[in-house]
N, C-alpha and C positions, 0 to 999 in steps of 0.2 A: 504494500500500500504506500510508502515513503516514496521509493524511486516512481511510480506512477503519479502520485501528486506533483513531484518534483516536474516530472516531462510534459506532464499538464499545463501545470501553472508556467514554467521556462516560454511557450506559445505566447502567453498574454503580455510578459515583459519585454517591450524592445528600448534600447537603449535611444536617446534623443541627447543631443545635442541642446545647449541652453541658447536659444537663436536670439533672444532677446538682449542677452550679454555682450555677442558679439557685435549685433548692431547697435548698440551704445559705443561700442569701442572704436568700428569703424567709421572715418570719416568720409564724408561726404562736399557737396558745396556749397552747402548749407550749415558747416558748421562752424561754428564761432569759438576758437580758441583764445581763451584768457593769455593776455600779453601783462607783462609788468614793465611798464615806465618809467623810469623816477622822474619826480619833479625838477625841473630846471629851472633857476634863478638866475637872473641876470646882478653883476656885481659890478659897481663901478670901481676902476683898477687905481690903485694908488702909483705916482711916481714911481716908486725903486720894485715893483713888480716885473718879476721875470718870471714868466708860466709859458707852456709848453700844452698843447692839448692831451689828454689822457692822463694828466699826474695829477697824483692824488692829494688832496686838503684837508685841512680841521676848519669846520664849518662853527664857530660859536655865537650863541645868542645874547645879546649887550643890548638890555632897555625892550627901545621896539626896533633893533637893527638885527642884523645879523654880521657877522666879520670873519673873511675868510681868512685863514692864515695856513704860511708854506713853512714851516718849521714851527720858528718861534717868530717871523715876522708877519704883519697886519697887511696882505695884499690887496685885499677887495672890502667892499660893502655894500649891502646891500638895504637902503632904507624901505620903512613901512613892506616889507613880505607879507603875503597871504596870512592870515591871525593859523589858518592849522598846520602851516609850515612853521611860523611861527613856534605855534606848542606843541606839537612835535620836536622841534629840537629842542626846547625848554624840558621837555618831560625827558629827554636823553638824557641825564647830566646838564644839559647846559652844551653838549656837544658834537658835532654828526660829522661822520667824514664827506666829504665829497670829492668829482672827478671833474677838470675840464671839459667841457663840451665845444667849445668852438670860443674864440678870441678875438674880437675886432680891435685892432690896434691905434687905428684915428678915430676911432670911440672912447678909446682905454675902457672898452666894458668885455666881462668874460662870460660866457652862461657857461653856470656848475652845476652839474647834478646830484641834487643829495643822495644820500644812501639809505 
């Protein structure tokens, strides 16, 4: 009676595939992949500023400014920023790194992207 039940019931079960899985996973052109940005500020560049695009800063928050600095020196500022850019780097420490994004030179303004 065991081995007939078994050969019985073995008929009714087919194994399937989870189709519904795979077409989540699969895209199509219709789908919308999440990108991550960062915000980019423009900073106006002080005198003795020498930056390079792609090198990286200490972005710190002073008042309602923000101040970029290449080591220990004060290269950029950036007045009145966005208030959640802003507290965002206040709720950091007080400090965010950032990256070069592009440098207009007969601007002396740099956009940096926070991290």
């Amino acid at each position: 009676m065991g081995i007939e039940f078994i050969r019985k019931a073995a008929k009714t079960f087919k194994r399937r595939w989870d189709t519904g899985r795979k077409e989540l996973g699969t895209s199509d052109l219709f789908t919308c992949e999440p990108t991550y940005l960062p915000r980019t500020l423009p900073f106006d560049l002080g005198s003795c500023a020498d930056l390079h695009i792609g090198e990286m800063v200490t972005v710190e928050a002073e008042g309602n400014a923000l101040i970029a600095r290449l080591r220990l020196t004060a290269i950029g500022r950036a007045e009145n920023p966005p208030t959640e850019v802003l507290r965002a780097v206040q709720e950091s420490c007080g400090i965010a790194k950032g990256t070069v994004q592009q440098i207009y030179d007969l601007a002396r303004v740099a956009e940096i992207s926070l991290c």
